[in-house]
Residue frames as qw, qx, qy, qz and C-alpha x, y, z in Angstrom:
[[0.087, -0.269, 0.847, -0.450, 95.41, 71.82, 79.06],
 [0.527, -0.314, -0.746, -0.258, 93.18, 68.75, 79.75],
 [0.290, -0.200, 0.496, -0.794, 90.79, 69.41, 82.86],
 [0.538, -0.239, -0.807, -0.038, 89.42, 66.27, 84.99],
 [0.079, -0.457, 0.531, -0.709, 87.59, 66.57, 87.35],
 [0.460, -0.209, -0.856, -0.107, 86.34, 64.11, 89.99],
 [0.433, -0.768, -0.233, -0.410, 83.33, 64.87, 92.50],
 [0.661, -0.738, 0.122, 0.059, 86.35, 63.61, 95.60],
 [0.186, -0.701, 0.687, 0.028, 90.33, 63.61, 96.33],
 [0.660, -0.101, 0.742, 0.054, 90.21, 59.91, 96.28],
 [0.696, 0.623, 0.354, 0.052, 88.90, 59.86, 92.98],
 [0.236, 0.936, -0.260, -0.025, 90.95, 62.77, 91.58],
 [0.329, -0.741, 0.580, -0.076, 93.83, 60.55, 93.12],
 [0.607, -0.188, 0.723, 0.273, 93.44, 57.32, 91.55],
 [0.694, 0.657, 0.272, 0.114, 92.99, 58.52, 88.25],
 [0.215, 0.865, -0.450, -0.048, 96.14, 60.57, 88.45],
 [0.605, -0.433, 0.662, -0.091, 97.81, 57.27, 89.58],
 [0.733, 0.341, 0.583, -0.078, 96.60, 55.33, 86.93],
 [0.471, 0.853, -0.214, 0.072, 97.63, 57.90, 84.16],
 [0.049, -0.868, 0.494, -0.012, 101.21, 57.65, 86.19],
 [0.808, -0.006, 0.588, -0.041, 100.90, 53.92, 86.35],
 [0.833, 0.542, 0.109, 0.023, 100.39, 53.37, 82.48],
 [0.409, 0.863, -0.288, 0.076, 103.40, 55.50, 81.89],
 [0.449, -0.562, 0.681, -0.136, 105.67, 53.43, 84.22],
 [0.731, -0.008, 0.680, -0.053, 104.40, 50.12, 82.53],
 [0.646, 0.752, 0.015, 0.134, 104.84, 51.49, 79.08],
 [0.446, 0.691, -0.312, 0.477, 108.07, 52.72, 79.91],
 [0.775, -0.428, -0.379, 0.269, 109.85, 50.75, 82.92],
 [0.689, -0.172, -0.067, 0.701, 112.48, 53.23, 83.03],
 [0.158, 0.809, 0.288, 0.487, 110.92, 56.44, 83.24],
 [0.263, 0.023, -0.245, 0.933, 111.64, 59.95, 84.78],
 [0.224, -0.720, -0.655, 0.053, 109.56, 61.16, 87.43],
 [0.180, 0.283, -0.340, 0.879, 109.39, 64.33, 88.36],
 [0.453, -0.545, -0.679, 0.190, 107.57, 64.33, 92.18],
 [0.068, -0.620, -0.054, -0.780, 106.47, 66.81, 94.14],
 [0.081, -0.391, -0.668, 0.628, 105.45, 67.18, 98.63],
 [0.241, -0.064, 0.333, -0.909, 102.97, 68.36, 100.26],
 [0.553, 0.074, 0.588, -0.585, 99.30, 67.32, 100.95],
 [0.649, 0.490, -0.078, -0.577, 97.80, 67.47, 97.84],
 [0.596, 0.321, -0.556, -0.482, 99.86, 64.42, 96.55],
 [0.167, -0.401, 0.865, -0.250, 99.91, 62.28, 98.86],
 [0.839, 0.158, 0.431, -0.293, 96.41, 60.29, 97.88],
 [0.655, 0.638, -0.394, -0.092, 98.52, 59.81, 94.35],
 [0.029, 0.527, -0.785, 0.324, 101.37, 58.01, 96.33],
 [0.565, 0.025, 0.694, -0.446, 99.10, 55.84, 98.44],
 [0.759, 0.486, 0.085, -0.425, 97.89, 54.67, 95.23],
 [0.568, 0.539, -0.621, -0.037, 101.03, 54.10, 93.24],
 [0.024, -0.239, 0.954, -0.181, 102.42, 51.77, 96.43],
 [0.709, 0.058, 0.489, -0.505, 99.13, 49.83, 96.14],
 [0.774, 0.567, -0.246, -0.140, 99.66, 49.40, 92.40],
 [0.136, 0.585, -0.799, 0.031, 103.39, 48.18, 93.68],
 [0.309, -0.096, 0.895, -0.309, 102.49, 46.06, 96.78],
 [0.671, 0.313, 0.448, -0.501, 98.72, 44.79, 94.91],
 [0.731, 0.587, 0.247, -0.245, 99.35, 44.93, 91.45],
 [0.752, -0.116, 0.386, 0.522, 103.27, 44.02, 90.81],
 [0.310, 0.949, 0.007, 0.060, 103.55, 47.81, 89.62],
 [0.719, -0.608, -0.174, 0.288, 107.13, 48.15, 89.85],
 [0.178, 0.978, -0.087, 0.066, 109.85, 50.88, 90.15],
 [0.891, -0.305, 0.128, 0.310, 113.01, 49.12, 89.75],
 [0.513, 0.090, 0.323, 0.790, 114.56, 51.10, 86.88],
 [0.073, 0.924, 0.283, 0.247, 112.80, 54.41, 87.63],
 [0.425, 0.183, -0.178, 0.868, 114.49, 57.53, 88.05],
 [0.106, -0.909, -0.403, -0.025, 112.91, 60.81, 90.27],
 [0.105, 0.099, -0.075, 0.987, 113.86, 64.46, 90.73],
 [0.154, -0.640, -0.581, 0.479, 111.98, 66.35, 93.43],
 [0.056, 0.905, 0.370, 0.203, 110.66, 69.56, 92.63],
 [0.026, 0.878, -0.138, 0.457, 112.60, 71.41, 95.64],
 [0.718, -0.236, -0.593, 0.279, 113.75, 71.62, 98.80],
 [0.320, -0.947, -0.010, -0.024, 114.04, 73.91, 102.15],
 [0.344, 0.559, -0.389, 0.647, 117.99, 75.66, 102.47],
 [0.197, -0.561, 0.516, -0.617, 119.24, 74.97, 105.73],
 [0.851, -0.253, 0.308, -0.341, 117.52, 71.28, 106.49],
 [0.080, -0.308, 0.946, 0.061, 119.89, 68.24, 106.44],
 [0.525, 0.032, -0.644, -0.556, 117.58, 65.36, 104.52],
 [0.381, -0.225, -0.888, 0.127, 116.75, 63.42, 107.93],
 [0.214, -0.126, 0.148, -0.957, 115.08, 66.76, 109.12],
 [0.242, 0.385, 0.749, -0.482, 111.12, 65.97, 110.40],
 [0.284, 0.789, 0.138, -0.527, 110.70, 68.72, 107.55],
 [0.026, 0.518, -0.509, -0.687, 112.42, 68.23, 104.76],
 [0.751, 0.359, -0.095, -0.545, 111.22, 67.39, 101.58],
 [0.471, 0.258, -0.834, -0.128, 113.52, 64.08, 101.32],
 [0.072, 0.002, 0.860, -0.506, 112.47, 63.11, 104.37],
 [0.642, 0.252, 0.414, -0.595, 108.65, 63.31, 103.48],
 [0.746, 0.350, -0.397, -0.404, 109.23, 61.87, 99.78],
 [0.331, 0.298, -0.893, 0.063, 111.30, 58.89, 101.36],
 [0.259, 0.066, 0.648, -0.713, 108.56, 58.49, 104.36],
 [0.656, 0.378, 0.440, -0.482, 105.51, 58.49, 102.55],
 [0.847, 0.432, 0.024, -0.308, 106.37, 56.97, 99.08],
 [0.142, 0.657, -0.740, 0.004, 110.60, 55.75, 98.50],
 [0.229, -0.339, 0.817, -0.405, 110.40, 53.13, 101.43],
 [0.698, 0.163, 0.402, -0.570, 107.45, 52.14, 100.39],
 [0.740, 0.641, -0.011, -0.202, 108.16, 50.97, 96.77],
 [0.839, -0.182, 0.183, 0.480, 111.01, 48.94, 95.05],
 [0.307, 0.944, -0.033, 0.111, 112.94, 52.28, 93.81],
 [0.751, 0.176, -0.280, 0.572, 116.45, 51.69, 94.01],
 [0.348, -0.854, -0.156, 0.354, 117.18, 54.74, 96.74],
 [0.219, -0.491, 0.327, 0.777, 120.45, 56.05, 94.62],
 [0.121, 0.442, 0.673, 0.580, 117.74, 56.87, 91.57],
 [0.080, 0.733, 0.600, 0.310, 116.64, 59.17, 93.47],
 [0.360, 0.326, -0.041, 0.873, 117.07, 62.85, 93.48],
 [0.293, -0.907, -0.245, 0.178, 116.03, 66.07, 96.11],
 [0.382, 0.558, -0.356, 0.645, 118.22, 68.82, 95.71],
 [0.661, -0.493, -0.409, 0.391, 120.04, 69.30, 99.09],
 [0.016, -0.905, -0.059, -0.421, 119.61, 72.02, 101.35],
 [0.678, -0.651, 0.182, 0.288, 122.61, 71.67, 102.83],
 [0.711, 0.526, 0.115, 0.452, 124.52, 72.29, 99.48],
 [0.470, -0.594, -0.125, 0.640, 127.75, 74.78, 100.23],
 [0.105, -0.105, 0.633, 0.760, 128.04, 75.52, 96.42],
 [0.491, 0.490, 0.512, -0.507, 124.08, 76.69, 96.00],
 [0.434, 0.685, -0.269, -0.520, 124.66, 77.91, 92.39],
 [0.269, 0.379, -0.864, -0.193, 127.04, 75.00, 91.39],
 [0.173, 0.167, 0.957, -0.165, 124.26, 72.13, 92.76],
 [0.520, 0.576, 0.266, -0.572, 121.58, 73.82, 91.25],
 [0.506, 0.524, -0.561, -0.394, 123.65, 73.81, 87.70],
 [0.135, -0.198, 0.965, -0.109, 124.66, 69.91, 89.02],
 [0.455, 0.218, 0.808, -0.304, 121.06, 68.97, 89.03],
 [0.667, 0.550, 0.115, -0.490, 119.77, 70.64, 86.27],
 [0.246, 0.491, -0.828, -0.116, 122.78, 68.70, 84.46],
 [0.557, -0.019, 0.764, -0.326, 121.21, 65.28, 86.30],
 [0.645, 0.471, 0.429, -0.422, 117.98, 65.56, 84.72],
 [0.221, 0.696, -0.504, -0.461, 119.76, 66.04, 81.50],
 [0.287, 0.401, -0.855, -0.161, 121.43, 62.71, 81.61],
 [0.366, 0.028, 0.921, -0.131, 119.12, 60.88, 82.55],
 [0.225, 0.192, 0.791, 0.535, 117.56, 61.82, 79.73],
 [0.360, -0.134, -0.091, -0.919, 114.84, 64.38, 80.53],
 [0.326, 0.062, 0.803, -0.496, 111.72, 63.97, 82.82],
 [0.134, -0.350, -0.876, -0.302, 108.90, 61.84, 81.15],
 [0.335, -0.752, -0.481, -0.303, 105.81, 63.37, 83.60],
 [0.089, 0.312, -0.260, 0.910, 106.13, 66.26, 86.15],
 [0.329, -0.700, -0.623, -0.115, 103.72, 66.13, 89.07],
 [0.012, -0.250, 0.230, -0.940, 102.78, 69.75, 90.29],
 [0.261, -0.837, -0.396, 0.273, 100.63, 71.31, 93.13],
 [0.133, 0.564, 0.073, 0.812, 100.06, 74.66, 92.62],
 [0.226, -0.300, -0.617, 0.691, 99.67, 77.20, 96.37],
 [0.187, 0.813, 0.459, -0.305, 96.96, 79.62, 97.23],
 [0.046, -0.783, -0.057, 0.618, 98.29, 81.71, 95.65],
 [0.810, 0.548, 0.054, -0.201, 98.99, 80.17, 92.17],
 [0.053, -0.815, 0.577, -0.014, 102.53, 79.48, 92.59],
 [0.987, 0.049, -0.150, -0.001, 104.77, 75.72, 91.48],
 [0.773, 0.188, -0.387, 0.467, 107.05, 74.63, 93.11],
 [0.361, -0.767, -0.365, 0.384, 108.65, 77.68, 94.74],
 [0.256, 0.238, 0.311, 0.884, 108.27, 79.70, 92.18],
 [0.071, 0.672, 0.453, -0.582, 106.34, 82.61, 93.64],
 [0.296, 0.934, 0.199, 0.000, 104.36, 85.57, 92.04],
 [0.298, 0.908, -0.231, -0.184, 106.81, 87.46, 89.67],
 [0.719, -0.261, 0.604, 0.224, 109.13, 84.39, 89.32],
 [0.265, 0.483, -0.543, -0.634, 110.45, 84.30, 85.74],
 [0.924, 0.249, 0.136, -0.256, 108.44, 82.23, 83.37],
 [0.736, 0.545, -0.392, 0.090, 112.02, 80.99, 81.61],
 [0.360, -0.682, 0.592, -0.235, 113.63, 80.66, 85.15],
 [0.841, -0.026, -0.535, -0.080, 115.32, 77.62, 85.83],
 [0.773, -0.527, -0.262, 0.237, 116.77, 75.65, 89.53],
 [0.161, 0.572, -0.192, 0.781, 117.86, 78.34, 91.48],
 [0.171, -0.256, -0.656, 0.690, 117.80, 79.60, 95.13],
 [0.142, -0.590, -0.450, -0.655, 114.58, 81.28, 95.82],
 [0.105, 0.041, 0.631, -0.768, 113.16, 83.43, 98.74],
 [0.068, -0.362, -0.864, -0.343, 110.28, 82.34, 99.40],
 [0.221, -0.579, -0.219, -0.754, 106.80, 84.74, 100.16],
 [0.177, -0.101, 0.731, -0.651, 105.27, 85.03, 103.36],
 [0.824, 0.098, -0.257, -0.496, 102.08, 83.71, 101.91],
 [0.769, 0.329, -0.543, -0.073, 103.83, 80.69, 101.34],
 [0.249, 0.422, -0.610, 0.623, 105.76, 80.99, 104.51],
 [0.464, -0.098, 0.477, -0.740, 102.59, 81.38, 106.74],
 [0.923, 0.081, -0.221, -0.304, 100.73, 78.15, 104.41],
 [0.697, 0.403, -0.556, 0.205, 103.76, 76.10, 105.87],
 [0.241, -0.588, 0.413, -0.653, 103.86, 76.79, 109.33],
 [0.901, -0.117, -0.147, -0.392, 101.47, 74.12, 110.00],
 [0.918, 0.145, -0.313, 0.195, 104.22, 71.52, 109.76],
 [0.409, 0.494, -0.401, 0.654, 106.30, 73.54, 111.55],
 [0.438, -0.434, -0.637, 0.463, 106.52, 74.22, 115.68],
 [0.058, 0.843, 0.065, -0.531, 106.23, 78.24, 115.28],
 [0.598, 0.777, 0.190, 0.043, 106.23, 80.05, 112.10],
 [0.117, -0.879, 0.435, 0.155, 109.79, 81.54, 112.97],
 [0.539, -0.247, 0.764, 0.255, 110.89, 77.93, 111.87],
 [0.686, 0.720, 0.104, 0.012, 109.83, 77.87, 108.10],
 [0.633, -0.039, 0.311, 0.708, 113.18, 78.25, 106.05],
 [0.230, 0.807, 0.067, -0.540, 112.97, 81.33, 104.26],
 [0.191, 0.551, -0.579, -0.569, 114.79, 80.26, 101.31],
 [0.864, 0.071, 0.495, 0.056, 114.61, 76.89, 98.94],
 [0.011, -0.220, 0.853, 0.473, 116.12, 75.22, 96.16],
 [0.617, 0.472, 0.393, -0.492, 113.50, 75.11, 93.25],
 [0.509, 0.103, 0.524, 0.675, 113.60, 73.76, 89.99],
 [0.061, 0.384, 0.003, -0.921, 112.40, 76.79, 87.87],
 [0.642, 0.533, 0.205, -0.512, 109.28, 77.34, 85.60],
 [0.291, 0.743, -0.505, -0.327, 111.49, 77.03, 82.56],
 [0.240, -0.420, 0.821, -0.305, 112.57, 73.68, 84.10],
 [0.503, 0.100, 0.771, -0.377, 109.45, 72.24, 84.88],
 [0.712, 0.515, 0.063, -0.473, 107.91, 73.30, 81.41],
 [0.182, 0.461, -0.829, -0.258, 110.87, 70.80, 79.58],
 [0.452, 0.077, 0.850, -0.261, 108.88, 67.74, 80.81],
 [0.143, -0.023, -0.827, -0.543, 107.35, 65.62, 78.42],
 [0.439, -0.603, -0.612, -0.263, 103.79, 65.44, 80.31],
 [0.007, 0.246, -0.340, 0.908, 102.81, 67.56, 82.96],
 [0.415, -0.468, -0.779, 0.047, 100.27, 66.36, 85.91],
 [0.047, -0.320, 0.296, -0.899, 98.71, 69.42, 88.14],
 [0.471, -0.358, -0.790, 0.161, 97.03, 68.13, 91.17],
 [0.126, -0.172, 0.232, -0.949, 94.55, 70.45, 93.25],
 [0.434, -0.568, -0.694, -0.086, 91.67, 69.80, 95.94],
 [0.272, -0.639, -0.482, 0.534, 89.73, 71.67, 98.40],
 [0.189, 0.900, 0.388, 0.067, 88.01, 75.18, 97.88],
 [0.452, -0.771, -0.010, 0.449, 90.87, 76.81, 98.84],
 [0.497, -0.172, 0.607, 0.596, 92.56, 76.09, 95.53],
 [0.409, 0.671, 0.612, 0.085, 89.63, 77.02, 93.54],
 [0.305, 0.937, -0.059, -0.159, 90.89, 80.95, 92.68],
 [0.418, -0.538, 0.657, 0.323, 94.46, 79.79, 92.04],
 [0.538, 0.164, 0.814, 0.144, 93.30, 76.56, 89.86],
 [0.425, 0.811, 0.396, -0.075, 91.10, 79.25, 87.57],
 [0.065, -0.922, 0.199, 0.327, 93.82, 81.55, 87.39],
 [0.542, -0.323, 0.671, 0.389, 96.23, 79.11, 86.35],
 [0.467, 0.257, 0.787, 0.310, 93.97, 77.24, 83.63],
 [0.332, 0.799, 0.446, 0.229, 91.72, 80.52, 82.20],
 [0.062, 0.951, 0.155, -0.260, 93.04, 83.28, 83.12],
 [0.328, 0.877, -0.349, 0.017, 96.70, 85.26, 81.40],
 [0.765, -0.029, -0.260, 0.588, 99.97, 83.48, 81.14],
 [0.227, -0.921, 0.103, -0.300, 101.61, 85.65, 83.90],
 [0.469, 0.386, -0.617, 0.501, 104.36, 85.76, 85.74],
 [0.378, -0.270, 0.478, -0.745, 102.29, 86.69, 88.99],
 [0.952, 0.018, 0.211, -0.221, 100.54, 82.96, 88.59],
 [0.137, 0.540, -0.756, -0.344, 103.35, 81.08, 87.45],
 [0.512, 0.011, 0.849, -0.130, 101.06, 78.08, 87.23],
 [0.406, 0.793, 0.022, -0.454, 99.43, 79.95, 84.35],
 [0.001, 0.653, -0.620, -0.435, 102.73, 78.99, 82.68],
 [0.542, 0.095, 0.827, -0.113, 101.19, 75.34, 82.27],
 [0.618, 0.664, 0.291, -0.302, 98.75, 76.68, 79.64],
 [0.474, 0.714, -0.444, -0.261, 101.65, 76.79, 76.92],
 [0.226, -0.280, 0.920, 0.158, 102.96, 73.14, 77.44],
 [0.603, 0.103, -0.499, -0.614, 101.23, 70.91, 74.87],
 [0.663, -0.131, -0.733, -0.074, 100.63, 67.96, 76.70],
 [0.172, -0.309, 0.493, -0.795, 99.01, 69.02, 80.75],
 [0.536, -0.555, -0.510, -0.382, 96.40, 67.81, 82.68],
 [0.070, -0.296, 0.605, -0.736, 94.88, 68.82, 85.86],
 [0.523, -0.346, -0.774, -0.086, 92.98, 66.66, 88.27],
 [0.188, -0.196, 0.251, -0.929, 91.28, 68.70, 90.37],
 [0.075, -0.407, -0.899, 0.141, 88.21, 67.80, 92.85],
 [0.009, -0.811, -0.542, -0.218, 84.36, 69.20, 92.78],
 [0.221, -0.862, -0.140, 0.435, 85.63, 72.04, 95.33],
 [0.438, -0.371, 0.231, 0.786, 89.16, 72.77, 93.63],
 [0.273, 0.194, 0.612, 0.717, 87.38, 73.27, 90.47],
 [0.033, 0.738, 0.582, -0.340, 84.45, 75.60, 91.78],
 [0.039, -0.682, 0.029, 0.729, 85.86, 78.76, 90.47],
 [0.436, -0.054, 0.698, 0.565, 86.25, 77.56, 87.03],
 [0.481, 0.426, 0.018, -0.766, 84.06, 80.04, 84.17],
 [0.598, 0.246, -0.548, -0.530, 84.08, 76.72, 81.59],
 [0.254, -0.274, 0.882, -0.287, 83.40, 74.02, 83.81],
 [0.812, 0.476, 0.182, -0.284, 80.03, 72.67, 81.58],
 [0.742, 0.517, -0.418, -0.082, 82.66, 72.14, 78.67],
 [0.168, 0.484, -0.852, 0.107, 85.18, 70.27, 80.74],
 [0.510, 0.125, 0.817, -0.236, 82.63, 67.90, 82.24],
 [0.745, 0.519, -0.006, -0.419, 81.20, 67.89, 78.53],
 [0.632, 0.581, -0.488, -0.159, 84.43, 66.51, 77.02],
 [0.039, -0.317, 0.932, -0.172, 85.69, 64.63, 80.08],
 [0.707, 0.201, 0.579, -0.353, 81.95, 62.40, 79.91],
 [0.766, 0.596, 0.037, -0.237, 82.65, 61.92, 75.80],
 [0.095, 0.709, -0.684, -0.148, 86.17, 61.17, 75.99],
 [0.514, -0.202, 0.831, 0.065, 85.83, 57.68, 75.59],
 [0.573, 0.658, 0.486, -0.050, 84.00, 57.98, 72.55],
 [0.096, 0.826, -0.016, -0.556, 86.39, 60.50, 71.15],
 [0.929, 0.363, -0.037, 0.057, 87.90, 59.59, 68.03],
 [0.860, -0.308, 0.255, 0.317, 91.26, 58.10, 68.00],
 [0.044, 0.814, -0.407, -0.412, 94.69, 58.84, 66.48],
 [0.953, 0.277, -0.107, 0.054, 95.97, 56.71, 63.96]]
């Protein structure tokens, strides 16, 4: 796994932008796979600048969300379409039926799970995968002991996970307890894989993931066997890290590295 890291969020954020940029303008008609919560949102703000500033555009893109919360209808305050259409759809020229959330209103949980992973299929398999990874080292909402070959499936989710969510929520008794997730197995099919992490909080996760054991109890860990990762990670997220000299060695020489033919 490649490991950037920039001294702030902002930074860490438009260089993951920029990496997601190229691949959009090399290939108009790529598959995203997107992700919620905090951590991407300076990556968003970034891509609709590149739209509305720099005639970046997403006319013939495709996305698939990560997840979603069982039991919220998509105009929810909470749900995860509602925050990807809020803070980055509306913004940008994405056609709106290109893009995917699995719905947690689904009556047929198994059969829309098999429905989506069938989606991604035809549309030809996702091109880049942005992940955030939780305190606890967990994508998506795959928790600790999640199979590493799982794929989109209901999931209960931890109370960790349950009690890092609250926030958004009026009283912790509102969290969903379940989601629709795509699975480890899932996420590792992607052709490029993007793992976004800031603030100290992330810092034992973020190590765990990148040095320590592929594990099921980190399932971010699982990252380390795709060939083609990077994580962009700020001064804090990376704090914990035991090779952090060699990754600021090779990310200061990487323009100089030598080239493929």
């Amino acid at each position: 796994m490649e490991v950037l890291i920039y001294p702030t969020y902002e930074q860490m954020s438009v260089a993951a932008a920029a990496e997601m940029a190229a691949i959009v303008r090399a290939k108009p008609d790529a598959v995203l796979g997107l992700a919620t919560g905090s951590t991407p949102l300076g990556l968003y703000t970034e891509l609709i600048r590149l739209h509305k500033e720099g005639g970046l555009s997403f006319s013939k893109v495709t996305t698939f969300n990560l997840d979603e919360y069982v039991g919220l209808e998509g105009n929810h305050e909470q749900s995860y379409r509602r925050f990807m259409n809020d803070s980055l759809f509306s913004q940008i020229d994405v056609p709106p039926g290109n893009t995917h959330v699995p719905d947690g209103l689904a009556k047929d949980i198994p059969a829309h799970c098999r429905e989506y992973e069938q989606q991604i299929v035809d549309a030809g398999g996702i091109d880049v995968q942005i992940l955030g990874i939780g305190g606890d080292g967990h994508i998506a909402f795959n928790e600790p002991s999640s199979s590493l070959a799982s794929r989109t499936r209901l999931k209960t989710l931890a109370r960790q996970t349950i009690e890092d969510n609250a926030r958004f929520f009026d009283r912790l008794e509102d969290v969903p307890v379940y989601a629709i997730t795509m699975g480890v197995g899932t996420i590792l099919e992607a052709r490029k894989l993007i793992l976004l992490a800031n603030k100290k909080s992330k810092a034992a996760a973020v190590a765990a993931a990148i040095e320590g054991p592929v594990t099921s109890m980190v399932t971010a860990s699982a990252l380390q066997l795709h060939p083609h990762g990077t994580a962009f990670l700020d001064d804090e997220a990376a704090g914990d890290l035991k090779m952090r000299e060699y990754y600021d060695w090779i990310q200061a020489r990487k323009p100089d590295a030598p080239k493929s033919s």
